[in-house]
C-alpha atoms as a printed R data frame, in Angstrom:
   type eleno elety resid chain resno       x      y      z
1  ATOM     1    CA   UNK     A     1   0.000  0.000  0.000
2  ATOM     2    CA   UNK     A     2   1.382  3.000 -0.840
3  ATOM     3    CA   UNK     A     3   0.258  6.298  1.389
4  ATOM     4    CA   UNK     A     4   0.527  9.744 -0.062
5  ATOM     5    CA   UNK     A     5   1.188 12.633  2.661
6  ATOM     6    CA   UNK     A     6   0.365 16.623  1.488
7  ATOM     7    CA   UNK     A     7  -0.170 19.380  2.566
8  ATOM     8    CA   UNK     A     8  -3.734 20.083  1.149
9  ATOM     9    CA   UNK     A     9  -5.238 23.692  2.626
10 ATOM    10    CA   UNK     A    10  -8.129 22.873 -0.016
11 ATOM    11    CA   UNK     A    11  -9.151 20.182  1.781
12 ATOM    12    CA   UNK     A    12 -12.929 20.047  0.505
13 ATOM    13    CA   UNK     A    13 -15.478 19.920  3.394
14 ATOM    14    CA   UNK     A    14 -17.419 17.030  2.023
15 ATOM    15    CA   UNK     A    15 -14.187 14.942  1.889
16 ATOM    16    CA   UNK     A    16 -13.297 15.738  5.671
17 ATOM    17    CA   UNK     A    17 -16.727 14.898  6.726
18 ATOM    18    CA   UNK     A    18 -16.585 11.475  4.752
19 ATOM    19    CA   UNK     A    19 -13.300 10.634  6.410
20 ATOM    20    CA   UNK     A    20 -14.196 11.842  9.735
21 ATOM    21    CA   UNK     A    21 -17.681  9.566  9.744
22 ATOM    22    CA   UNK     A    22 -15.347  6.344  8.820
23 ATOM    23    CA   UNK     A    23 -13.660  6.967 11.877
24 ATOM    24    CA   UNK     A    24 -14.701  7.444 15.287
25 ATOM    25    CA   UNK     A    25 -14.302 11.197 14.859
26 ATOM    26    CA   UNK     A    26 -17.861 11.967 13.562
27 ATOM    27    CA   UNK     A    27 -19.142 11.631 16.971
28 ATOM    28    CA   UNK     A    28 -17.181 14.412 18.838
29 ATOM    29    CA   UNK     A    29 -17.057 16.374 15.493
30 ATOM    30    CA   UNK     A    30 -20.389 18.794 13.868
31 ATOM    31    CA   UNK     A    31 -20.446 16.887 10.979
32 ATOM    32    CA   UNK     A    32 -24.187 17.925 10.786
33 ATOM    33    CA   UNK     A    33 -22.506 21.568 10.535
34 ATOM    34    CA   UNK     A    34 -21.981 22.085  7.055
35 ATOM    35    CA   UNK     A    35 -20.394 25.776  7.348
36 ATOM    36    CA   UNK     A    36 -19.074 25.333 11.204
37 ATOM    37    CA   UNK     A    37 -16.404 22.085  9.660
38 ATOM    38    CA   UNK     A    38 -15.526 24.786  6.639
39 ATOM    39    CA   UNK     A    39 -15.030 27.258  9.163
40 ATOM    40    CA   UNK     A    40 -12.825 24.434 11.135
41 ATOM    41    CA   UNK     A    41 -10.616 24.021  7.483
42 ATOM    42    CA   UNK     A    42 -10.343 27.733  6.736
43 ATOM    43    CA   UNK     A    43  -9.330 28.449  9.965
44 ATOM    44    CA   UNK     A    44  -6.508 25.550 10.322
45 ATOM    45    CA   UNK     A    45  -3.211 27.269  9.900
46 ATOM    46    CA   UNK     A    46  -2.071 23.518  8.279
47 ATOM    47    CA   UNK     A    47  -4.016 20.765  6.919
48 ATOM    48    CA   UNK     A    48  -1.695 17.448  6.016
49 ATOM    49    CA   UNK     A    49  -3.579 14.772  4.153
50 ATOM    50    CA   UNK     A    50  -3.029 10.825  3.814
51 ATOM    51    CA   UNK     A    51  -4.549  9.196  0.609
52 ATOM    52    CA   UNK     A    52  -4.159  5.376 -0.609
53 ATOM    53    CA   UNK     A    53  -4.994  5.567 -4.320
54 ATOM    54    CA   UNK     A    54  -6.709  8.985 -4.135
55 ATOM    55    CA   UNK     A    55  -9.203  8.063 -1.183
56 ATOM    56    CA   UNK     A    56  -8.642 10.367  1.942
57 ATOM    57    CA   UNK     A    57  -7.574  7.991  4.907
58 ATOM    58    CA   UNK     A    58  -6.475 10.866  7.542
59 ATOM    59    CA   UNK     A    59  -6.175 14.552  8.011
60 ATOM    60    CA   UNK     A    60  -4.265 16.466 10.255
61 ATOM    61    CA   UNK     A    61  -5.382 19.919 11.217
62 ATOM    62    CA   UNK     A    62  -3.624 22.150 12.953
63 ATOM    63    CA   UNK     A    63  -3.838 25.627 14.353
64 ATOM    64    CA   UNK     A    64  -1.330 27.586 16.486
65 ATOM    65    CA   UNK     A    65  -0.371 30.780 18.116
């Protein structure tokens, strides 16, 4: 398997939703909240990406001071 890291800051919203409600993260996340989780990505000062054959397997947002 062969796992593609980048830095994506265009992360589409739909994509982190789909990833986060595979995981365990939709239930501590507003997934229901379309414009709150763009908010979330626009307001990330880095978003890394993991994809296996062009599927989104993980994101890593960050924000800092």
């Amino acid at each position: 398997m062969n796992v593609i890291y980048v830095r994506e800051p265009g992360l589409s919203a739909k994509e982190f939703i789909d990833v986060l409600q595979r995981s365990t993260l939709a239930e501590r996340r507003p997934v229901d909240d379309l414009e709150r989780i763009k908010a979330m990505l626009a307001n990330a000062d880095l978003v890394l990406t993991a994809r296996v054959d062009g599927r989104l397997v993980g994101v890593s947002r960050a924000i800092s001071d």
